[in-house]
C-alpha positions as CSV (number, residue, x, y, z in Angstrom):
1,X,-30.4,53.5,-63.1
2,X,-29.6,52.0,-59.4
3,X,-31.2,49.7,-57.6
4,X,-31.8,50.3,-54.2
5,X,-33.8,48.6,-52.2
6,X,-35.8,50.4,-49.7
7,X,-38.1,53.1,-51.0
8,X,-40.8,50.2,-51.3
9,X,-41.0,50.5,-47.9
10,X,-42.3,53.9,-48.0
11,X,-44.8,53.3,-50.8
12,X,-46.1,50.5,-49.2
13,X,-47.1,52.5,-45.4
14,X,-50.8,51.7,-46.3
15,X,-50.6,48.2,-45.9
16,X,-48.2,48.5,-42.9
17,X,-50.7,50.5,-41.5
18,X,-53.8,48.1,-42.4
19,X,-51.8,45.3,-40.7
20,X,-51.1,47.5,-37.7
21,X,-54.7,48.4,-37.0
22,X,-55.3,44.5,-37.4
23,X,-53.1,44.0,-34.5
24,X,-55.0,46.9,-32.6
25,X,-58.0,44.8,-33.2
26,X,-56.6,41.2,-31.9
27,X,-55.3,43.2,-29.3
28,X,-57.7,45.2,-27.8
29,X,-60.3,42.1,-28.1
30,X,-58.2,39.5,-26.4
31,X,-57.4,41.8,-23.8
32,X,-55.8,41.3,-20.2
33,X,-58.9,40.3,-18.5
34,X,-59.9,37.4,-20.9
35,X,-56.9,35.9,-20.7
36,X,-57.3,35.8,-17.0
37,X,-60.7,34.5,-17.1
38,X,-59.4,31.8,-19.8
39,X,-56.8,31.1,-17.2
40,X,-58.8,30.6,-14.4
41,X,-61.4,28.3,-16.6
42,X,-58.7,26.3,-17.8
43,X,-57.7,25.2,-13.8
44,X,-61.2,24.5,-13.4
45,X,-61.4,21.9,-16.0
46,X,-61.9,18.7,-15.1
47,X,-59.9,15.6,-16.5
48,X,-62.3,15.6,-19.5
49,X,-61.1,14.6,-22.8
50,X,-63.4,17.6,-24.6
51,X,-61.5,19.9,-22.2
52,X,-58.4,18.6,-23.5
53,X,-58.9,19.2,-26.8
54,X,-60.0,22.6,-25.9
55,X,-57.0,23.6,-24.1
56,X,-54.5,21.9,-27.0
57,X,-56.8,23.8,-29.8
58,X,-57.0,27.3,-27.6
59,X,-53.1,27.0,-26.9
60,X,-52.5,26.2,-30.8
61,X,-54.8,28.6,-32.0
62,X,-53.1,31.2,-29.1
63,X,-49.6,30.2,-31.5
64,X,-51.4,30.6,-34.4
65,X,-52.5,34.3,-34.2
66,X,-48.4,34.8,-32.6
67,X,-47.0,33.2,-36.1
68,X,-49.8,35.7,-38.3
69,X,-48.2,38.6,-36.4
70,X,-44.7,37.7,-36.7
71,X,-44.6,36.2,-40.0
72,X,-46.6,38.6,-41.9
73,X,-44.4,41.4,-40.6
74,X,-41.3,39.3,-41.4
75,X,-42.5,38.9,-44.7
76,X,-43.1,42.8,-45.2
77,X,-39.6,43.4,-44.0
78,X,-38.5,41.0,-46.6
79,X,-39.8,42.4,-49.6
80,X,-39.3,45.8,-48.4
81,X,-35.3,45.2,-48.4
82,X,-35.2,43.0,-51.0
83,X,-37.5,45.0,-54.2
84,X,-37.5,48.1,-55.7
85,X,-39.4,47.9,-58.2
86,X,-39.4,49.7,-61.3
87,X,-43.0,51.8,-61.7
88,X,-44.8,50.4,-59.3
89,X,-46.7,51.5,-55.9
90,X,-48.3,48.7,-53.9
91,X,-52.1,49.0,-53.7
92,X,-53.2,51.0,-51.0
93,X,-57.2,50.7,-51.2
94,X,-60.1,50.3,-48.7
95,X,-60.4,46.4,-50.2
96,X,-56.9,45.8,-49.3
97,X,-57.2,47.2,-45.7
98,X,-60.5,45.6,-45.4
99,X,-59.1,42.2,-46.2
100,X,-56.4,42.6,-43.4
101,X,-58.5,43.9,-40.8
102,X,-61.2,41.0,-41.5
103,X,-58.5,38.5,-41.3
104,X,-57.3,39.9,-38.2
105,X,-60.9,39.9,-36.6
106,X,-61.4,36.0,-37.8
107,X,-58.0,34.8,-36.0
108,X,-59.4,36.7,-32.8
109,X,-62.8,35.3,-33.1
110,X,-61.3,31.5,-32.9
111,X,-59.5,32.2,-29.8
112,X,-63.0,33.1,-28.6
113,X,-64.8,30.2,-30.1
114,X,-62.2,27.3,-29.4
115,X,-64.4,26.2,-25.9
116,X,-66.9,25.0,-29.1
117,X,-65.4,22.8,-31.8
118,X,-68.8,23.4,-33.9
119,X,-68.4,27.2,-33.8
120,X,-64.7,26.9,-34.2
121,X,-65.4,24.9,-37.3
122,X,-67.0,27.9,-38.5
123,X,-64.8,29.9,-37.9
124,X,-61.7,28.1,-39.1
125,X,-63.6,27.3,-42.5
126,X,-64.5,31.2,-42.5
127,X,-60.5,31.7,-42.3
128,X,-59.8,29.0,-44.7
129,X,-62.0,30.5,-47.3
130,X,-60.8,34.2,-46.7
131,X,-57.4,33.6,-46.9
132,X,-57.1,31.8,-50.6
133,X,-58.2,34.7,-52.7
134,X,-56.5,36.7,-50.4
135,X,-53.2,34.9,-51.0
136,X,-53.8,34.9,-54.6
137,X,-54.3,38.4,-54.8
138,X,-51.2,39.2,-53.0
139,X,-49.0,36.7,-55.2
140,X,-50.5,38.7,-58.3
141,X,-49.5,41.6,-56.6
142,X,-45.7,39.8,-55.6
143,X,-45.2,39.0,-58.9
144,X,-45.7,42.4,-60.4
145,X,-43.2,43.9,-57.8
146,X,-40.8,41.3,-58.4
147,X,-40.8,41.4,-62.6
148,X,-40.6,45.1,-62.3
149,X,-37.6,44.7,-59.9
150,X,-36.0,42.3,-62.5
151,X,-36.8,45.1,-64.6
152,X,-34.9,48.1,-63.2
153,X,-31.7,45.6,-62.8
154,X,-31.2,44.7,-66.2
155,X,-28.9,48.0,-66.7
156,X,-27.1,47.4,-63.4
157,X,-26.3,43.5,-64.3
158,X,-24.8,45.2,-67.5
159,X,-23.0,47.6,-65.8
160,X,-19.0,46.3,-64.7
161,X,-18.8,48.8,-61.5
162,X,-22.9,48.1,-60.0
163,X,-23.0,44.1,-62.2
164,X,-21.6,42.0,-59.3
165,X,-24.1,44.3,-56.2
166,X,-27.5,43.8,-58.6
167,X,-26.1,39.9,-59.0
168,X,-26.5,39.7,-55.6
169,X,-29.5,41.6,-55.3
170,X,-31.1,39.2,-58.1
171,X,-30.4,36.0,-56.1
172,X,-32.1,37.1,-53.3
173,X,-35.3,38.0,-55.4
174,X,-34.8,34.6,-56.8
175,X,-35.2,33.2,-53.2
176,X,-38.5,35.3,-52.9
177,X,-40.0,34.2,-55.8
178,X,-39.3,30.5,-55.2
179,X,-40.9,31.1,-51.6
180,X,-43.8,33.1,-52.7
181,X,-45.0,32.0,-56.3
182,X,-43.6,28.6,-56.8
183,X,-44.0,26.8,-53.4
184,X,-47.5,25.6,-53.7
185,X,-49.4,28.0,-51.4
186,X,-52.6,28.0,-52.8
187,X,-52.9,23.7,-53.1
188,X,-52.0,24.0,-49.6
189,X,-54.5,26.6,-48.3
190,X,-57.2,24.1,-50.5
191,X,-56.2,21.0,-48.4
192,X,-56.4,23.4,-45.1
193,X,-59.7,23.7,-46.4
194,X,-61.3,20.7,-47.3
195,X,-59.7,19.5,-44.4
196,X,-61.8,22.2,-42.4
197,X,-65.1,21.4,-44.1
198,X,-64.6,17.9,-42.4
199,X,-63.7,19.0,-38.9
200,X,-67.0,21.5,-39.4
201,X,-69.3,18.6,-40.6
202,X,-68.1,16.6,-37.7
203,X,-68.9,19.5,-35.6
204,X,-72.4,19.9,-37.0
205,X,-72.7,16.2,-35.9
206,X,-71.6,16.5,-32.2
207,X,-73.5,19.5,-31.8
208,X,-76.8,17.5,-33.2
209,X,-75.8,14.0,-31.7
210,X,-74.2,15.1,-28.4
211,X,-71.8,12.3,-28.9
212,X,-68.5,13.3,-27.1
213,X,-66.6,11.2,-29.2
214,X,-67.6,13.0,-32.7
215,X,-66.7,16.5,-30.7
216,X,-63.0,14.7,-29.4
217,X,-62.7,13.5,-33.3
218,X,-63.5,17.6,-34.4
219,X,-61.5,19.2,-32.1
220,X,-58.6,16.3,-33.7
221,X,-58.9,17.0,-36.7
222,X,-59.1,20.9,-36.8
223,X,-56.2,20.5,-34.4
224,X,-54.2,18.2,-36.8
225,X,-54.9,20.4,-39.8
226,X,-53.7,23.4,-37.7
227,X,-50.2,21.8,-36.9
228,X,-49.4,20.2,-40.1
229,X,-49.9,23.0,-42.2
230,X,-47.9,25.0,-40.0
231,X,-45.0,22.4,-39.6
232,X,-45.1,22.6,-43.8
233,X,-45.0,26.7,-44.5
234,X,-42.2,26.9,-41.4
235,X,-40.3,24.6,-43.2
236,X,-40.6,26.4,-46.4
237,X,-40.2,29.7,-44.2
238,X,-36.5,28.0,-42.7
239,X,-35.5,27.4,-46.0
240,X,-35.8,30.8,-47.7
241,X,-34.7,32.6,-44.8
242,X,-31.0,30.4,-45.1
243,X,-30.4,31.1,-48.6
244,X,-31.3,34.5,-47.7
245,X,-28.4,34.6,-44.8
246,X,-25.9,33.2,-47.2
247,X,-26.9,35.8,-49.6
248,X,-27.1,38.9,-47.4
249,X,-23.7,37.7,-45.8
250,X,-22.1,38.2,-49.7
251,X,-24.0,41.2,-49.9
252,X,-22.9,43.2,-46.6
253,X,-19.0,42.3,-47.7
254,X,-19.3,43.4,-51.2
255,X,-21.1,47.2,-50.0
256,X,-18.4,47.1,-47.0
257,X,-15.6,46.8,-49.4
258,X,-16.8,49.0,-52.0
């Protein structure tokens, strides 16, 4: 039994798939022409501090959706060359595409509502709630792939002429499972939030009150809680992707000498 990373990738082409009709989605509503018209509002803002904390939130948010792209591909790629699990085929239902197409549609709907820090509350808690169980259901699934991977290695560690390539191969599904199951995703999609409840309420109260300051003080905080959490999983992202260059580095010299 050899492990070879790789045929994951064609097992899991339902989920690819799923993530790139999402894309299709944020795409086609964003479109050329409402970028242009977001354009042209934004030069014909006045020096207003609501206005500023629109344009920071609509620019952050614009990053936001960029990072979902990127990083959920780069995360696919990653188990994909990484895992081969033994018995397993990633799940490939209608909940799972639903799940990525819905949170596809949210990240495009607070693009839309970011000129409104109460309906951008909304939407942002919307998001925040989605995306725990979502997470949680894709660590269950992570873990699976990555026991059964363990799995189909043990004969290969065992094995003088394959021990030293599944080593190898075993560190760097070492360096997944830190990143995915034991950094503290979940306790940080809870802070993101509770920290969203209170840039909602405060929205709730500038959209009541009319008080420009409690709107300023929303847009802050949903801002803030944007950035940080961001700042925190790229950090966690730089990390794993450097023991992962150190790894692969080993890797490519051992195939290229055997």
């Amino acid at each position: 039994m050899v492990y070879k990373p790789g045929k994951l990738r064609r097992k899991g082409k339902e989920i690819v798939n799923a993530r790139n009709w999402s894309i299709g989605i944020i795409t086609a509503l964003l479109g050329l022409g409402f970028f242009i018209s977001e354009i042209q509002r934004i030069k014909a803002l006045n020096n207003d501090p609501m206005n500023w904390g629109y344009l920071a939130l609509f620019i952050l948010t614009g990053i936001l959706v960029f990072l979902w792209i990127w990083a959920s591909q780069k995360e696919l790629d990653l188990l994909f060359d990484w895992l081969d699990p033994e018995r397993y085929v990633p799940p490939s239902s209608l909940k799972e595409t639903i799940m990525i197409l819905w949170c596809g549609a949210i990240l495009t709907a607070l693009l839309f509502s970011s000129r409104d820090p109460y309906m951008y509350g909304i939407m942002f808690f919307l998001y925040s709630l989605l995306i725990i169980p979502s997470v949680k259901y894709l660590n269950e699934q992570i873990r699976t792939a990555i026991d059964k991977s363990k799995a189909r290695s043990a004969d290969d560690l065992n094995d003088p002429n394959q021990s030293m390539k599944a080593k190898l191969y075993m560190e760097g599904v070492d360096v997944l499972h830190e990143y995915f199951l034991e950094r503290p995703m979940l306790k940080r999609l809870i802070i993101i939030a509770v920290a969203s409840a209170i840039g909602l309420i405060a929205g709730i109260y500038w959209k009541l009150s009319g008080q420009k300051i409690i709107g300023i003080l929303s847009y802050g905080i949903l801002f803030l809680t944007i950035f940080l959490s961001e700042i925190v999983i790229a950090r966690w992202r730089c990390i794993r992707d450097d023991k992962l260059r150190k790894i692969e580095a080993e890797l490519d010299e051992y195939i290229r000498d055997d």
